[in-house]
N, C-alpha and C positions, 0 to 999 in steps of 0.2 A: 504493500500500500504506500502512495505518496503523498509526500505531506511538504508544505510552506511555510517556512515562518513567516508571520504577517505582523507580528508586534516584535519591532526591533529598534534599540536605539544608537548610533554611530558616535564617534567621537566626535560630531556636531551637535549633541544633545549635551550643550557647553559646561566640563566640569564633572560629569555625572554617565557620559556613554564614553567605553573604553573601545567598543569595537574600532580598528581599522578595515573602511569600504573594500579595498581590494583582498585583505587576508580575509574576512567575512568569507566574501563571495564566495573564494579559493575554496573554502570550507565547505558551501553551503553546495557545490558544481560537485565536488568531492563525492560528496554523499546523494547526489543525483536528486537533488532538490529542481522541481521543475518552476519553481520562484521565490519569487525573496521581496520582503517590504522595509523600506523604510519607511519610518516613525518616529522622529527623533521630538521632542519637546518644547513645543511653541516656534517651532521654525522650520525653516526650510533649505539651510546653510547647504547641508550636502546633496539634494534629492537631482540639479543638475549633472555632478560627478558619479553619484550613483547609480543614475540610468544608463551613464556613457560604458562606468567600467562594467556593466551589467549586461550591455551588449554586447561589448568585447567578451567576457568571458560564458556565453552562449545561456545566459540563464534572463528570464522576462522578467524584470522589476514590477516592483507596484510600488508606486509614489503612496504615501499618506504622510500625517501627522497627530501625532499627541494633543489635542488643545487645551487649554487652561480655561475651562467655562467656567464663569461667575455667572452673579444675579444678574446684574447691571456690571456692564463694559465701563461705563463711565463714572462710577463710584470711585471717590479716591480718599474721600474721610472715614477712617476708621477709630475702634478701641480697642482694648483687651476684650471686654466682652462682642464687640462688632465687630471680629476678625475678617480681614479679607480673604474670606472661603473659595478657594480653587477647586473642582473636581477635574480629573481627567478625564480627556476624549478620546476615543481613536474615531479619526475617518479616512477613507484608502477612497482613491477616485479612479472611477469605473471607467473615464471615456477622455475625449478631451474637454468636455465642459465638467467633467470632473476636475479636471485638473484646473483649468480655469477659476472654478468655484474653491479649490481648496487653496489657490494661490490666493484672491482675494480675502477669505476667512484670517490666511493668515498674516497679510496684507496689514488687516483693519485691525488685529489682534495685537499689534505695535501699535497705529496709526490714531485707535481710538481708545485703545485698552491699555497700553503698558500704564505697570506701577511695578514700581521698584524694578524690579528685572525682569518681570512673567509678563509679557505680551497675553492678554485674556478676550476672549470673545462671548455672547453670551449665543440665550436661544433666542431673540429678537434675529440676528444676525445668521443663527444657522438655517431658522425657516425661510430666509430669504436668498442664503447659497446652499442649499443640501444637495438639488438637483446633479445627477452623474456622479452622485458620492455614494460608498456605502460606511454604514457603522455597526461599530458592535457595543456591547456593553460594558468594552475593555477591561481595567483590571480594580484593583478594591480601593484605588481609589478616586474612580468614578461616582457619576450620581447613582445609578441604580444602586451597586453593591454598598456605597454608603449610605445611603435612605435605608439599605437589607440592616445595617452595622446599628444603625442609630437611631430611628425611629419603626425597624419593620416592617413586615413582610407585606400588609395591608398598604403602608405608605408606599413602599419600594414597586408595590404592584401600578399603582396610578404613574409613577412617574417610568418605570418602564413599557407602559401604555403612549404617554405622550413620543416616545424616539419611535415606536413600533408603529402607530399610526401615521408618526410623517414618513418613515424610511422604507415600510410595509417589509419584501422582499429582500430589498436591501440590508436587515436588518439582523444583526447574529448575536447570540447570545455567545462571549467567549469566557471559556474557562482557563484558568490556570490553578496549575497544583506546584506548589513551590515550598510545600510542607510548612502550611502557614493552618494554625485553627481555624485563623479569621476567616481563609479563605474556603478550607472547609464548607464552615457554615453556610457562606455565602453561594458556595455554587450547588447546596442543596438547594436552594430557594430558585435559584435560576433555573434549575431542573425541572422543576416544579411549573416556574413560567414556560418554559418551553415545550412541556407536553401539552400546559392547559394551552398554549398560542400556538401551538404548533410553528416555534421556529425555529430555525436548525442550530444545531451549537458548533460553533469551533473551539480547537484546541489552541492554545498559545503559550510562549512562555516567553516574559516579561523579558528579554536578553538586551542585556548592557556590557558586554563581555563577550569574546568568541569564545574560551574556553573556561573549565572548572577550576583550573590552577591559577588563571586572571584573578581571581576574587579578591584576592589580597591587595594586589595590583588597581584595579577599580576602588577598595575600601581610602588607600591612600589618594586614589583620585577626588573623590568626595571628602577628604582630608584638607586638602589641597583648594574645594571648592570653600569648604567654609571658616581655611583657616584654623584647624584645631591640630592638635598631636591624633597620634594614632592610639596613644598609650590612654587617652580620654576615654572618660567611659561613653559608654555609647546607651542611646534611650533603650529602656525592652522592650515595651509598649510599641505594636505595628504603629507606622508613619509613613503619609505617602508625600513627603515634602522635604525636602534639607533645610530642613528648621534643626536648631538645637534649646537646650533651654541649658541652665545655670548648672556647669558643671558635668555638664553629658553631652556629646555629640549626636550627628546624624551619620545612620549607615543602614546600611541591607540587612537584613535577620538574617542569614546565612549565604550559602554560596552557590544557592541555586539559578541566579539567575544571569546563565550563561547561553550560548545560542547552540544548543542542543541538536542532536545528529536526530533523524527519522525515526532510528529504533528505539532510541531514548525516548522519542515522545511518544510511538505507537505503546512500549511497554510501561507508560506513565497515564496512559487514558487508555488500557487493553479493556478496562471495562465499560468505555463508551466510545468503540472502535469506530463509526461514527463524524465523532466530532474530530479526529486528524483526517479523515475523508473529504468531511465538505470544507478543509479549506481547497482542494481542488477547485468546488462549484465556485469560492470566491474568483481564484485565478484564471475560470476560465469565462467568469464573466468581462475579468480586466483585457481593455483593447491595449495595443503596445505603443504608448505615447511615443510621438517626436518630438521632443523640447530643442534640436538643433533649428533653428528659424532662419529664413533670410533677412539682413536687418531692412527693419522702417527707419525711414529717415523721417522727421520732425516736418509739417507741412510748412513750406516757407513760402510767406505771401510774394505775389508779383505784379507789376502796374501791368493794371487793363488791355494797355496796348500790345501784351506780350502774351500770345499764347502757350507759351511754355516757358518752364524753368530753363533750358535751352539756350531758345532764342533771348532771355533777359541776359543770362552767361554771356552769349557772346557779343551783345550790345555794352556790358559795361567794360566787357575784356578792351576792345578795340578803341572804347572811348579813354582807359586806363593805357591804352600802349601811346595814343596822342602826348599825354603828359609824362609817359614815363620814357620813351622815346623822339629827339628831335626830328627823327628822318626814318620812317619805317623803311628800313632795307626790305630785298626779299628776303633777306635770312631770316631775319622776324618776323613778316611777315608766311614764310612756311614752316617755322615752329609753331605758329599761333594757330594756323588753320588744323597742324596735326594734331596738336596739343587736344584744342576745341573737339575735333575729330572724335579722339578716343576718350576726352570725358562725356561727349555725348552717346558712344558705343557702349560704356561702361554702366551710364545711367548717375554719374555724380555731378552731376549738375548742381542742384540742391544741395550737397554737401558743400562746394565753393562757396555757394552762396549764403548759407550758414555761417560760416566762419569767417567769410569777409565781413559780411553781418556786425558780428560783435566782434572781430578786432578794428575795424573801421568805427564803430561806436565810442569801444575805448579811447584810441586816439582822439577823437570828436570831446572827448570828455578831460582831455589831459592826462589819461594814465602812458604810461609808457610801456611801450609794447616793443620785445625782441626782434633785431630782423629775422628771425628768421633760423631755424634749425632742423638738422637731417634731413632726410630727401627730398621733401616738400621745396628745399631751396633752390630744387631743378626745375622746377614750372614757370615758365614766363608770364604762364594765366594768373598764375598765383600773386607774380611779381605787378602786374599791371591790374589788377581787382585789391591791390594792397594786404593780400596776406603773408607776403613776405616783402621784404626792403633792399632784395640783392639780384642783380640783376644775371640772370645764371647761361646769358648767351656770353657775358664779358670777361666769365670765370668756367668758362665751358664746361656747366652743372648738364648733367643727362637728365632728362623729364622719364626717362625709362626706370631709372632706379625708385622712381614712386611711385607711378604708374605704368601696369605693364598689361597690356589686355592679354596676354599670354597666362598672367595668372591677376586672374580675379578675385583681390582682396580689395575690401575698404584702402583708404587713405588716410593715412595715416599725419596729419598734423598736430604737431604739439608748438604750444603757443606762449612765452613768456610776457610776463607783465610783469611789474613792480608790488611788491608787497601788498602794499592797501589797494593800488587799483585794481588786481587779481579780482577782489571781492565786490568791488563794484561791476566788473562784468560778469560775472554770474549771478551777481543780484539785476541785471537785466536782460541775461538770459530765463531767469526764474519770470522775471515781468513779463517778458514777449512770451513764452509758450506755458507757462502756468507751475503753480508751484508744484502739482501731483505728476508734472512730466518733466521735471528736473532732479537728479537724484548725485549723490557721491557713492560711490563704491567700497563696500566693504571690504576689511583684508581677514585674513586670518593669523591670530596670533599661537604660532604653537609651539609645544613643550619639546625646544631643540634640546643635543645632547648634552651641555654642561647646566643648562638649564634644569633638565629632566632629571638629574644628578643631585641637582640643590637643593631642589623643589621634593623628592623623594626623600632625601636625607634629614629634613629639618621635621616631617612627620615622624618618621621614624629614630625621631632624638639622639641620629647622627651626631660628635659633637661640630661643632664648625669647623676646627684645624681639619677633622678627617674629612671634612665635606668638600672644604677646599683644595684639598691635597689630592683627593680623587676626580675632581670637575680640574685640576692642574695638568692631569695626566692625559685629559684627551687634546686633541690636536686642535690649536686656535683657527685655521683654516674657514674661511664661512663655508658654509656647507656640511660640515664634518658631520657626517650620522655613524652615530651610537653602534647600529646595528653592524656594520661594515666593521670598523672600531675592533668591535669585541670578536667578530665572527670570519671576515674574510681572507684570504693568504696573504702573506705579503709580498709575492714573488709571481710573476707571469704576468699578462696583458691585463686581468680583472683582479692585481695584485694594489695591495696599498702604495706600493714604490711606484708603481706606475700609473696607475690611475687617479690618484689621489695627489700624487708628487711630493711624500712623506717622505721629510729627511732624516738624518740616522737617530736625531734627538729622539723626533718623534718617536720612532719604532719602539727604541728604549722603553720611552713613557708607554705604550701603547701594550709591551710586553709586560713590563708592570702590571697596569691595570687586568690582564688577563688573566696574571698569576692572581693576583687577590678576588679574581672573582673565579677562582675553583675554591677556596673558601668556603665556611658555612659560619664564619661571625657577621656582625652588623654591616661590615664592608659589604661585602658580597652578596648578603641576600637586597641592600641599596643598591649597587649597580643591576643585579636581576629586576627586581623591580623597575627601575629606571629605564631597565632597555624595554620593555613592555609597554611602556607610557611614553617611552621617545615618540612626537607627533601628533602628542594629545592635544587639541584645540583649547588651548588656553582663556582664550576671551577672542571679543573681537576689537577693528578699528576702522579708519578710514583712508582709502588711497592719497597721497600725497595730492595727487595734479587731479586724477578722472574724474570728468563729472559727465553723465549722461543725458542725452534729449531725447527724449519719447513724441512721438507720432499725436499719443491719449494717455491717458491716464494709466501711468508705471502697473498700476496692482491690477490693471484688466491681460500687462502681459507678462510681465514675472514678480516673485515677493519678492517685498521693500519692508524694513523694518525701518525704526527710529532711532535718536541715541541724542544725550547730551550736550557731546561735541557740536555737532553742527544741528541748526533748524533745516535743511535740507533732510530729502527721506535718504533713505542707504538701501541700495541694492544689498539681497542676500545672496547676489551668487557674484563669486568677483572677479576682477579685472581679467583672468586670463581667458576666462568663457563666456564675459560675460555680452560681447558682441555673437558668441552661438547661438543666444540666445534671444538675438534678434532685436538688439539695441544699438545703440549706435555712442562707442564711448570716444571721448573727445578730453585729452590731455592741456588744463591750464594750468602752468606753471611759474608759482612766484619764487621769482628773482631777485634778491639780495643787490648783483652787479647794477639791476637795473634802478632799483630805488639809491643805490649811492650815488649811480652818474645825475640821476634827478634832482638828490638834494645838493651836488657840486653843483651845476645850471641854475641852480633857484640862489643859492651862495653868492655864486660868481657877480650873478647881477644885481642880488640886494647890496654887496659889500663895493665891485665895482661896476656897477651902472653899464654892465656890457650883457647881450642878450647873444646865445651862443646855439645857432644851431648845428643836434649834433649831426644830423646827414651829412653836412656839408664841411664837416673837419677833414680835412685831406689825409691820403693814406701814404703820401709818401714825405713824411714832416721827420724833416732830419734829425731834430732835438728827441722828437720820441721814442725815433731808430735807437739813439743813444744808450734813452733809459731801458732797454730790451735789450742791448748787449751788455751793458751792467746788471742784466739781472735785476733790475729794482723796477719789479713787477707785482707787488706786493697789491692783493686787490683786483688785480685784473684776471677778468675771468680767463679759465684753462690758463694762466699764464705763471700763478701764484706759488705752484709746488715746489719745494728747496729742488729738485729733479730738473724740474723745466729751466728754473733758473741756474743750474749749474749748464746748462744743454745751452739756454742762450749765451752766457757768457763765452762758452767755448767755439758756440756757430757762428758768432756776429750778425744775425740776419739784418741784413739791410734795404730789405723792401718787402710787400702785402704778400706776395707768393714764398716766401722763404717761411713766415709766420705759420700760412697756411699750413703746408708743407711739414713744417716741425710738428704742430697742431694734430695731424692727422696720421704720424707716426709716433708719438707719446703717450701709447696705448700698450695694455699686455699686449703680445706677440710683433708688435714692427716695432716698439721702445727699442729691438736692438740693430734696428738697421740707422738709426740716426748719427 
């Protein structure tokens, strides 16, 4: 018989699920699981990642999520006795407007709900997305089986009435046994509902963990979430919350709740064989979402006279080459037609015109705006629509390094401003297309390996000297994983010497660490544990520069959550996918170099009466030559590194192409042709 896990939580259930998506999978393909759910709590951080590696590794996903229902989403005064009461939800969506509907639920579950950290939605809000969803009764601590806990089996009856009459079909009664009384008691009464309603039961088990040996592993994760020792006592009393009270922490009752192989569950419900059957009927109602999208571009208004985004492109392009140009050659003139050419083959029209949009606004407003960086600086269209300030036939820039109809990607422009002006143009991007279609992008912050080391140890009342002596040992290198570290050879092609570029220090340190973790004192069962939790999704943040433009409104096409930091929303799926996903991200970057030269200009003429503009500072000024072969570049962008400044001192460069030239070999790998 085959069976699905359908309540699962990832190391995106922040602080509290230890599974990692791809070891999961490995696991769940293993045992010939013909699907798999996520479910992670109050979000949707992973459920992007977890479809993709779900289809890679030949097994059908099913998106859901855990919700946090309250009475009222919008309650924020509370008491001791008026606690803000949480139940848990599970819903899995059946179709694409399941998925739709469970993106907005959890969308709004930030947007109108959050308090304190739990994103909450209620039932106002589920009768009006349930549609293409289904639900079950989840686990104890839901409404149903708490109404079963606290007020009975008469009460629990009505309110298990209200999910069954909106979801009918869709609706499953799910058990788990996780050798809990509570939950005993509670799935006799469900038994009880579902012969008198006749509706089907599934098996589940609550998994926060791939395996039974994790538990320990997950306990200090939850350590870690709220802060305590692990040596704390911990509540006895069932808790479905990482709440602690005065002198006890929060943790699991035992170590059952890990993601369980087929035979484990069929010999765990052998007497309601059953309920690991119809999670089949769930799976095989679920259709196989595509969340990969082609991106929507933002609608961009255009004057009456223009029937297309097109035709306005190339009217401003050629009105922009009159001024940016004395004498249109042919050579400009057949860059511009090809240029025109292939963004109109390509369909980015509207993107140009985006971006000149509001960097042409900024300028209008006084910020100061970059000329101009990476390949973007090879368009001429771009140079004469003022989205860059360099003119790339006179510095013979290829338009093919950015645009290439041979391969069909977005465009890629990233756009510098000045500190404070930065935020005044996305405060009028947010104006022009609305504040629910303007978002920042979230990043992931997670438990790298010396991190994973400290962060472990300090639960585990490691003392500090051992904690630092052993997070000493691993390799400073960014990137360095744990896993590799402790496990891979050091010799041949997928060897630490070679792949890694670990010097003899390292290896030393590295041998070290190995021997103390064959060990069975505090050392070593802390590096065990730490390599477990290497990758554990810490918390979250925000992308440096990305900010996003939507077409409509962000939560009709992927979740957006909320945060402190910024009044903009935040994408929950980030920067690296999150154009997959059929948005369109756009890089503004504040610039340091650019608010200094600003506050020099604004200096210059309050103190000496001269008004300086900088376009028009010439590139071949003998005196500046100077300060660049002495080195005294202090300040100036890419110019500043004691490196660079040893490099000019010894090249003298003494003109704009030598600059360049150094500039674009002061990098890993050409640094040693200079």
């Amino acid at each position: 018989m085959q069976f699905s896990h359908l309540h699962v939580h990832t190391q995106y259930s922040l602080l509290d699920g230890a599974s990692d998506i791809s070891k999961m999978l490995k696991k769940a393909v293993a045992d010939n699981m013909p699907a798999c759910a996520i479910t992670d709590h109050g979000n949707m951080f992973g459920v992007f990642s977890f479809v993709a590696e779900a289809n890679k590794q030949g097994i059908k996903p099913v998106v859901g999520c855990e919700f946090y229902v309250v009475e009222d989403r919008f309650k924020r005064q509370f008491t001791k006795e008026d606690k803000d009461k949480r139940y848990h939800q599970l819903l899995l969506a059946k179709n694409a407007e399941g998925y739709r509907n469970l993106v907005k639920l959890c969308s709004l579950g930030y947007m109108d709900g959050l308090y304190g950290k739990y994103p909450r939605i209620d039932k106002e809000l589920i009768l009006k997305y349930h549609s293409g969803l289904i639900a079950t009764t989840c686990c104890l601590g839901a409404m149903v089986p708490q109404t079963i806990m606290r007020k009975g089996e008469a009460e629990a009856e009505k309110e298990f009435q209200w999910w069954f009459d909106l979801f009918g079909e869709d609706y499953y009664i799910e058990l788990q046994r996780h050798e809990l009384k509570e939950q005993d008691q509670v799935n006799e009464v469900l038994l009880r509902f579902a012969e008198k309603y006749k509706v089907k039961v599934i098996a589940s088990n609550d998994s926060h963990y791939i395996n039974e040996e994790d538990a320990n592993a997950h306990d200090i994760l939850l350590c870690i979430n709220t802060g305590e020792k692990q040596s704390t006592p911990t509540l006895k009393e069932f808790s479905d919350d990482d709440t602690s009270t005065k002198g006890k922490r929060f943790a699991f009752p035992n170590n059952q709740f890990y993601f369980k192989t087929t035979q484990q569950m069929s010999g765990l419900f052998s007497d309601i064989p059953q309920a690991i059957d119809n999670t089949n009927e769930i799976v095989s109602k679920i259709e196989n979402l595509k969340l990969k999208q082609d991106i929507l571009l933002p609608h961009f208004p255009i004057p009456p006279e223009f029937t297309s985004q097109d035709d306005f492109l190339e009217d401003l392009t050629w009105k922009g080459a009159k001024n940016r140009y004395k004498d249109i050659t042919p050579e400009v003139e057949d860059r511009l037609k090809f240029e025109l050419h292939t963004i109109r083959t390509m369909g980015f029209a509207g993107y140009f015109l985006i971006v000149a949009d509001f960097i042409n606004h900024g300028k209008d407003i006084g910020v100061f705006v970059g000329p101009g960086r990476g390949s973007a600086a090879g368009s001429v269209v771009a140079y004469c629509i003022g989205i860059t300030n360099i003119d790339p036939i006179k510095y013979n820039l290829l338009f093919e390094r950015f645009l290439n109809p041979d391969r069909k990607s977005m465009p890629d422009i990233d756009t510098d401003f000045d500190d404070a002006g930065r935020q005044k143009v996305i405060d009028y991007v947010v104006e022009k297309y609305g504040k629910n279609q303007v978002a920042q992008i979230v990043t992931y912050g997670t438990m790298a390996a010396k991190s994973s080391i400290k962060d472990v140890a300090r639960v585990m009342d490691l003392p500090l000297q051992e904690s630092n002596m052993l997070a000493k040992l691993v390799p400073d290198k960014p990137g360095t994983v744990l896993e590799r570290v402790m496990n891979a050879p050091f010799d041949g092609e997928k060897g630490l010497k070679e792949k890694e570029g670990y010097q003899s220090d390292d290896i030393e340190n590295i041998k070290k660490l190995r021997e103390i973790a064959k060990g069975n004192d505090l050392q070593a069962r802390v590096l065990k544990e730490a390599l477990i939790l290497e990758g554990s999704v810490r918390g979250t943040g925000l992308h440096a520069a990305g900010i996003i433009i939507a077409p409509k409104d962000l939560s009709e096409i992927i979740p957006v959550a909320t945060s402190k930091e910024t009044e903009l929303l935040i994408t929950q799926y980030e920067g690296s996918i999150i154009e997959d996903a059929g948005v369109i991200k756009m890089d503004f970057l504040g610039l340091k170099t650019l608010t200094i030269i600003r506050d020099a200009l604004n200096l210059i003429k309050q103190n000496h009466g001269i008004t300086i503009a900088i376009d028009e500072i010439p590139l071949d000024d003998k005196k500046t030559f100077e300060l660049y072969q002495k080195g005294e570049t202090n300040g100036t962008f890419q110019f500043e590194s004691p490196g660079m400044q040893k490099h000019l001192i010894n090249l003298k460069p003494d003109r704009f192409e030598d600059l360049i030239a150094m500039n674009a070999l002061y990098r890993p790998g050409p640094i040693a042709y200079i």
